[in-house]
C-alpha positions in Angstrom: 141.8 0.0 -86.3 139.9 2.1 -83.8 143.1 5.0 -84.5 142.3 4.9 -88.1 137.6 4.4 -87.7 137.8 7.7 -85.2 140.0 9.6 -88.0 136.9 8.5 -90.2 133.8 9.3 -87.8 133.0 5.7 -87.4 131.9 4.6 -84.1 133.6 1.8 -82.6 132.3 -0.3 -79.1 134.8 -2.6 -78.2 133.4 -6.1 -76.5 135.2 -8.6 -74.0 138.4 -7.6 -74.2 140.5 -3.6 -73.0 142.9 -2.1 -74.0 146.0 -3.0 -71.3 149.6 -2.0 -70.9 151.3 1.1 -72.7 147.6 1.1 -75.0 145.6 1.9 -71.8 147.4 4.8 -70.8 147.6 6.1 -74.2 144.1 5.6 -74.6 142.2 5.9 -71.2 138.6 5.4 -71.3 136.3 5.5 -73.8 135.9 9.3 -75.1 138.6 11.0 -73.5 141.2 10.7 -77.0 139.1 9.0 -79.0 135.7 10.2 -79.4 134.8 7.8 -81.6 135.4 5.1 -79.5 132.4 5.3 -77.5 132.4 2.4 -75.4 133.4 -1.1 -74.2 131.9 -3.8 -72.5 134.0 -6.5 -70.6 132.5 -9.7 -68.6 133.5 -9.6 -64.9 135.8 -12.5 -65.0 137.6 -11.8 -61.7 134.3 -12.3 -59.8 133.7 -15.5 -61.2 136.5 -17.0 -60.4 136.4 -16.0 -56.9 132.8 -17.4 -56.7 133.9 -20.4 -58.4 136.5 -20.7 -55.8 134.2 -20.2 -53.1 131.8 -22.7 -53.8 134.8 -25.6 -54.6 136.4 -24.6 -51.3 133.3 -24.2 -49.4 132.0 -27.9 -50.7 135.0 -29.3 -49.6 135.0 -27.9 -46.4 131.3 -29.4 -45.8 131.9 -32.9 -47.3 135.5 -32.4 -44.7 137.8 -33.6 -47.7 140.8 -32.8 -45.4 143.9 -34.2 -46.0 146.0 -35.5 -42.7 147.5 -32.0 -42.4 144.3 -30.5 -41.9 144.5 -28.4 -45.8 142.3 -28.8 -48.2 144.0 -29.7 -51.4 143.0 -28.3 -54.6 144.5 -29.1 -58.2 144.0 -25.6 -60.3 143.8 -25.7 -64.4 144.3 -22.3 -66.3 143.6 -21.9 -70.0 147.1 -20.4 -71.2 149.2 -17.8 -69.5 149.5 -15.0 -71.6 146.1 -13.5 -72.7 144.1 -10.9 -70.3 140.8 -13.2 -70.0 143.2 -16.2 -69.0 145.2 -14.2 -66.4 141.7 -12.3 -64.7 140.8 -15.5 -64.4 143.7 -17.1 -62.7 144.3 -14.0 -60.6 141.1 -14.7 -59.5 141.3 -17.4 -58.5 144.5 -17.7 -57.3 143.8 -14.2 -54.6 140.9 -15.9 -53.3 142.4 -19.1 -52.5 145.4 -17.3 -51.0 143.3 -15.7 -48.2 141.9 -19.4 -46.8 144.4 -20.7 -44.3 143.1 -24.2 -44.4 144.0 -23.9 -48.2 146.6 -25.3 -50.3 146.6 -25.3 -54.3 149.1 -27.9 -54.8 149.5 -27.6 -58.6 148.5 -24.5 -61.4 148.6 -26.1 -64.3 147.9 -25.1 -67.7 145.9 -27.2 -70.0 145.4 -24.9 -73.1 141.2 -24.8 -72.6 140.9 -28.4 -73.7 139.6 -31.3 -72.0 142.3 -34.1 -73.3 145.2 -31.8 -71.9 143.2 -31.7 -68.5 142.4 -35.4 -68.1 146.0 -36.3 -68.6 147.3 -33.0 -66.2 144.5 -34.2 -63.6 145.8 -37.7 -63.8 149.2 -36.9 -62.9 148.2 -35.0 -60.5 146.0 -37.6 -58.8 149.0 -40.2 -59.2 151.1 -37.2 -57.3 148.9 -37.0 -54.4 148.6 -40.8 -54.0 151.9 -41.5 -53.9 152.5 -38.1 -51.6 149.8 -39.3 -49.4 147.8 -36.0 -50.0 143.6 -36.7 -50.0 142.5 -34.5 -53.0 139.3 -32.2 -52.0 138.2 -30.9 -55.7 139.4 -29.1 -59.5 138.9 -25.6 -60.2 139.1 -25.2 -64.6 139.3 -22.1 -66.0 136.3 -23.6 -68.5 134.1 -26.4 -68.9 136.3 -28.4 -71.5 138.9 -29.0 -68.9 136.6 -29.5 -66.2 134.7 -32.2 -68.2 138.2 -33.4 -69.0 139.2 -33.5 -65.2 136.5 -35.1 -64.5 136.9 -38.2 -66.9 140.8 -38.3 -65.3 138.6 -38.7 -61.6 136.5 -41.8 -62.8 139.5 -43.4 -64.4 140.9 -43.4 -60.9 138.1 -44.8 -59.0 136.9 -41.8 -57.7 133.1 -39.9 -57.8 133.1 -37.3 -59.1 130.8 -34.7 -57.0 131.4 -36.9 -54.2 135.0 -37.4 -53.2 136.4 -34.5 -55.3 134.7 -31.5 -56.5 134.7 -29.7 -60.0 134.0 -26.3 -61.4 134.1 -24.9 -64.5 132.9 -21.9 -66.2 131.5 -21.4 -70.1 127.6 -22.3 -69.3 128.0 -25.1 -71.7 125.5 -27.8 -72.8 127.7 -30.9 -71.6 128.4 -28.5 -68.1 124.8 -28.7 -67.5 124.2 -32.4 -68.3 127.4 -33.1 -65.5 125.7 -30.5 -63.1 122.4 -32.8 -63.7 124.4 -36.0 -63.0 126.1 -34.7 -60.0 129.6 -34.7 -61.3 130.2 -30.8 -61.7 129.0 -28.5 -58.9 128.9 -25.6 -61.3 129.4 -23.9 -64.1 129.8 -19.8 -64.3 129.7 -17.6 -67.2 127.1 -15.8 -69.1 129.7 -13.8 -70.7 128.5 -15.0 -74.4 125.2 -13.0 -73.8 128.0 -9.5 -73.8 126.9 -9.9 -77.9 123.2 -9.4 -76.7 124.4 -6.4 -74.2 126.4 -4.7 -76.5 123.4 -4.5 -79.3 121.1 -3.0 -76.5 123.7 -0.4 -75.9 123.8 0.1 -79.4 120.2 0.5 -79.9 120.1 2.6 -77.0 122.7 5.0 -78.8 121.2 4.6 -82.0 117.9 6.2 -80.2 119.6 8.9 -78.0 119.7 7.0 -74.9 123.4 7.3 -74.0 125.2 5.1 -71.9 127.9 7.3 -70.7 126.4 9.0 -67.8 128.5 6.7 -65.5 131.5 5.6 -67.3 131.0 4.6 -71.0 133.9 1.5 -69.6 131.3 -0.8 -68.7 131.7 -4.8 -66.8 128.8 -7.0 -67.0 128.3 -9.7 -64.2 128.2 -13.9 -64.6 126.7 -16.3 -63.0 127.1 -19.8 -61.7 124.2 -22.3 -62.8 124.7 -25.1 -60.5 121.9 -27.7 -59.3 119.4 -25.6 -57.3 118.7 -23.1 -60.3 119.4 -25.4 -63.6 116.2 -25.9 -64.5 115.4 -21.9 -64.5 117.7 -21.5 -67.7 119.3 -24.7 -68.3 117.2 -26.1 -71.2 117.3 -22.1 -72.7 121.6 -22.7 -72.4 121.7 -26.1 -73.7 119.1 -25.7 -76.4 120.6 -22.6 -77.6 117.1 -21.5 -77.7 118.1 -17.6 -77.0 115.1 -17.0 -79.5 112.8 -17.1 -76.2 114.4 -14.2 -74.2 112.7 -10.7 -74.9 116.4 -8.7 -75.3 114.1 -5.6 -75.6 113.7 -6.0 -71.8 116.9 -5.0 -71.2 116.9 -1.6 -73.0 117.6 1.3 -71.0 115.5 3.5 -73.0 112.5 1.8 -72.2 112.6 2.2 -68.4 113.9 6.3 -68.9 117.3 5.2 -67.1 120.0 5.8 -69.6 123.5 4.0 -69.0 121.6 1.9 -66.2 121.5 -1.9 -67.0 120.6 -5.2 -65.5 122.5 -7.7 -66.9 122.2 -10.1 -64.3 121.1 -13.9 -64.4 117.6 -13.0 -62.1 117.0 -10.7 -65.2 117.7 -13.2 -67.9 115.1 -15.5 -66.6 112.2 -13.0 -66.2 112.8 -11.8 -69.8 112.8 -15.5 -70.7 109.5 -15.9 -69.4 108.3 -12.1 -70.5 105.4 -12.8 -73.3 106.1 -12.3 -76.7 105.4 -8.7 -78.0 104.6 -8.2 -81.6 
């Protein structure tokens, strides 16, 4: 498609996913074959999985959810095993949690993004751990389905979750906040949705002559993790879906004379959520 839109003069911006493989090196960037193909946009997945990581591993370690070899054991749930977003993800995850000695992921298990397939994985797990003697610390899922599924599996056993185990997921999703609210999930990332807001302010930046490629027109956008001490900044924006009451012009580029220089971050969404409305 974008072979046959730059033989045309279309413009194309690709969003969320890259070209990988054989494509990327016959490709390369943005520009450098295709002209036409004047940019992409990709959410930094990697870093949210390590910060998801982080914050499971470093609960665990302050609620000392040690198992009687001194690890902390950790149940991981991927979406699928074969698409790039599932396997930045993973990676992720799984590099981060390799470099903590005190660290053991006992099972990575895939649960094909939905919350039935996690509740029964994270069952079997917890039945595995019982009867190996192992104390589980917490569950790291690739999204919020199969967190909110792990979670169920948890309270079927008698556990709390939030308390003896804990749970991340990522997707920003209204039923992730209500558990962060409750105290059953310590967080949610994402923000990678909002990369259909970003790439129309890049657009419109184009459109108007403010080019974006001064830097690299291959361009990663960072997430976020909403977890209990900043819910209510965005939360009832996220689970309302009320993205009507966040001033996107904010974020132009041409407005602040910095072409190809964007702030994308969550401290940004909410001071364009409380920005007043321009007419």
């Amino acid at each position: 498609m974008i072979e046959a839109a730059n033989a045309r003069g279309i413009k194309v911006f690709l969003l969320s996913n890259a070209f990988t493989g054989e494509e990327a090196k016959k490709y390369g960037a943005p520009r450098r074959v295709l002209q036409n193909w004047i940019g992409s946009l990709t959410p930094d997945m990697p870093a949210a999985s390590r910060r998801m990581a982080s914050a499971l591993i470093e609960t665990a370690r302050r609620a000392e959810h040690f198992s009687a070899d001194g690890k902390l054991h950790l149940l991981a749930l991927g979406g699928d095993e074969l698409t790039p977003n599932s396997i930045t993800r993973n990676d992720g995850f799984t590099a981060y949690a390799a470099g903590k000695s005190d660290v053991v992921v006992d099972r990575f298990l895939f649960a094909n993004w939905n919350a039935a397939e996690a509740e029964t994985l994270t069952a079997r797990y917890l039945d595995w751990a019982e009867h190996s003697g192992i104390r589980p610390a917490g569950v790291w899922a690739a999204n919020d389905p199969m967190a909110l599924g792990a979670i169920e599996a948890i309270a079927s056993k008698g556990l709390v979750p939030g308390k003896d185990m804990a749970v991340v997921g990522l997707n920003w999703s209204p039923e992730a906040l209500d558990a962060i609210k409750a105290g059953k999930l310590l967080l949610t990332d994402g923000g990678h949705f909002f990369g259909g807001a970003w790439s129309i302010v890049m657009l419109r930046d184009h459109a108007d002559g403010c080019d974006f490629a001064g830097d690299g027109a291959a361009k990663t956008f960072p997430l976020a993790a909403i977890d209990q001490s900043n819910l209510s900044q965005l939360g009832g924006i996220i689970s309302e879906r009320r993205f009507e009451a966040i001033r996107f012009e904010q974020f132009l580029a041409s407005r602040r004379g910095r072409c190809g220089a964007y702030d994308f971050s969550l401290d940004a969404l909410v001071r364009a959520a409380r920005a007043p409305m321009q007419n």
